[in-house]
C-alpha angles and dihedrals in degrees: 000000000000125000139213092251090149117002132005113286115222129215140149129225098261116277130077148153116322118214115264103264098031102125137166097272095048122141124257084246090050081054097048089053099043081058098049091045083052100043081050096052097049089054089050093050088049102248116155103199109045138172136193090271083243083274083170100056134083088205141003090251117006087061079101101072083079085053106036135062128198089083138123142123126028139276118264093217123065108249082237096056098055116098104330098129095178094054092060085046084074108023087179091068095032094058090049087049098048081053103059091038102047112084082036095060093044134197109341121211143199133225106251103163150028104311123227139167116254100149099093096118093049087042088053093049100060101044079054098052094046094047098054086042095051087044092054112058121106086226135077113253116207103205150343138230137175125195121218121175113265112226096254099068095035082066089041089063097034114039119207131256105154104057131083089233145351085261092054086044098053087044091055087042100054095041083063108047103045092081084066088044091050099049091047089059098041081053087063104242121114108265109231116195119208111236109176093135091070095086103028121108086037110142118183092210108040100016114137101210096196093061099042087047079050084054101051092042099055083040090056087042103061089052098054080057099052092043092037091112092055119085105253092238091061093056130077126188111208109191129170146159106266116302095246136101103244136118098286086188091146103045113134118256112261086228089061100069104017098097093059087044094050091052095058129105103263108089086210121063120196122204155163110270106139105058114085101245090061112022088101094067100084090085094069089077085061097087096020126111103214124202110280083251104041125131128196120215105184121177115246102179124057107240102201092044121090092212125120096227101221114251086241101055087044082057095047085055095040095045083041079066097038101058086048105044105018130258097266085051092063135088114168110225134143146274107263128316123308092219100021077152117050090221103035113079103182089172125043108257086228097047085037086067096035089061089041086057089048083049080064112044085050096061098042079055086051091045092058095048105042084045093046083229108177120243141244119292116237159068131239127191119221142158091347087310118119097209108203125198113220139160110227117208104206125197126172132214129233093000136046134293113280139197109235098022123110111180124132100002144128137247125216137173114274135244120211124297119170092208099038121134123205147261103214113201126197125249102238100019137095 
């Protein structure tokens, strides 16, 4: 896995935008031009490690049940209903939500037989499609990453009625899909496993931490198992709170399980940073050892918002993990998929890339100031304002460099940046 050695790397969580027209029956050539529409897109936008937008799923984890048997009715309980407890907390929302989702989600099955892996046509397909798209860009990629369902949230869509326990189940599970883990690896791109199950069933009044820690562990621990043949910097592990806009007033602390989550086997960890229940959880890296090849993948854009987050708040988040974990611990990412459902589009697609562009030009912001780059030479004069371009040295006193503070510091003339902003300086004033 790639690392931030001299400027901030950029990534998303794994779905994105499929190309209008690209249905459900579509061809295997629709699909192999839908990802290299979408590999091309990436680039465009600036993103540094890309993937194929998962163009030839219908969703982010039940896309096994085309590669998996053991499967067959229907689960008695709405996916939405299941362990969501802030969303009980207001049915009216809830409802209104079920109803927009539904049809989205689909049919959801449960495993009532002995699982196996079948997939293995439709496996080899989309490792081919990426890799010629990825081949065939003018530009350079930087890296490239493809997303699988972990265990965990395979049995969190489709609950179990076959197996003697939940433990029985995962180890079927993961027995199953690490053929799919495995090829993903041998074709060369980092392996990220979806982790979304890892928080759900959380309730702020009645939790018992020490159950749901017991859950994600055997859940974790069902996927060390399935990836222990792949070398730990080529895995990444992505978990979040439920990509929906809702309360989320009961979702379980970040500092409450990351420790569990550190000590497993993917070197990256992917993870919400941007939404506001979670944002302020940056500062529990502060005091935190983390493992000598972690990497920390925070997002740094909302995805079920239709805002444009500023470049310079992306660089604010990304500079908030930088000065915790280090610069070369950090890849800006996002906070979860932006069509984790085929036919559910939360955000805008337009507005899906132009955040993605803003997730850019934040980082390349970041970059210049965590690498003290200097900054673009000039001066431009507009609307009565002499805008000066400098580049400002900044040193602090009694604690270490950061990366926002200007305290006691110099400014000198600059030499030329191509990606500088700009210090404005009014005419008349000191």
């Amino acid at each position: 896995m790639l690392t931030s050695t001299d400027h901030i790397l950029t990534t998303h969580t794994g779905s994105l935008p499929r190309p209008a027209g690209l249905t459900r029956d579509a061809t295997d050539a629709d699909v192999a031009a839908a990802v290299a529409a979408v590999v091309q897109r990436q680039l465009a936008a600036g993103l540094d490690v890309i993937n194929d937008g998962e163009a030839g799923k219908h969703s982010y984890a039940t896309y096994v049940l085309e590669r998996l048997s053991g499967f067959g009715d229907e689960a008695d309980t709405p996916f939405l209903g299941r362990g969501r407890a802030d969303l009980a907390d207001f049915p009216g929302y809830r409802d209104r939500l079920a109803k927009a989702q539904s049809g989205a989600i689909g049919v959801q099955p449960v495993c009532v037989g002995d699982v196996r892996y079948t997939g293995r046509d439709q496996l080899d397909a989309e490792l081919s499609h990426l890799r010629a798209a990825a081949a065939g860009t003018a530009a350079a990629v930087g890296e490239v990453f493809c997303t699988a369902a972990s265990p965990g949230v395979i049995a969190r869509f489709m609950p179990n009625r076959h197996y003697a326990d939940e433990g029985s189940y995962l180890q079927a599970l993961a027995d199953a899909m690490k053929e799919e883990y495995d090829a993903i690896a041998a074709a060369g791109f980092v392996l990220q496993l979806d982790c979304p199950d890892l928080t759900v069933g959380w309730n702020a009044r009645t939790g018992d931490l020490r159950a749901h820690r017991s859950m994600v562990a055997e859940r974790l621990a069902a996927l060390d198992y399935a990836t222990r043949d792949i070398p730990v910097s080529q895995l990444r592990l992505h978990l979040c709170w439920g990509n929906y806009e809702g309360p989320h007033n009961h979702d379980i602390p970040l500092a409450d399980i990351i420790d569990l989550v550190l000590a497993a086997r993917p070197s990256g960890v992917s993870f919400e940073g941007a939404n506001p229940r979670h944002e302020h959880e940056w500062a529990i890296f502060a005091d935190r050892a983390l493992p000598e090849d972690t990497v920390l993948i925070p997002g740094v854009l909302d995805s079920t918002t239709n805002y444009i987050e500023h470049p310079e708040l992306v660089a604010q988040r990304i500079g908030r993990y930088a000065e915790v974990a280090g610069r070369e611990r950090v890849i800006a990412g996002t906070d979860c998929g932006f069509a984790t459902f085929a036919d559910m589009e939360v955000v805008d697609p337009g507005i899906a890339w132009a955040k993605l562009a803003a997730l850019s030009e934040g980082a390349r912001l970041a970059s210049d100031r965590l690498w003290k780059r200097r900054l673009r030479a000039g001066t431009e004069r507009s609307a009565g304002r002499v805008v000066v371009a400098v580049d400002v040295s900044v040193r602090r006193v009694g604690r270490p460099a950061g990366l926002f503070d200007v305290g006691v510091g110099e400014v000198t003339p600059a030499v030329g940046h191509p990606r500088a902003g700009m210090m404005q300086v009014q005419q008349g004033s000191s």
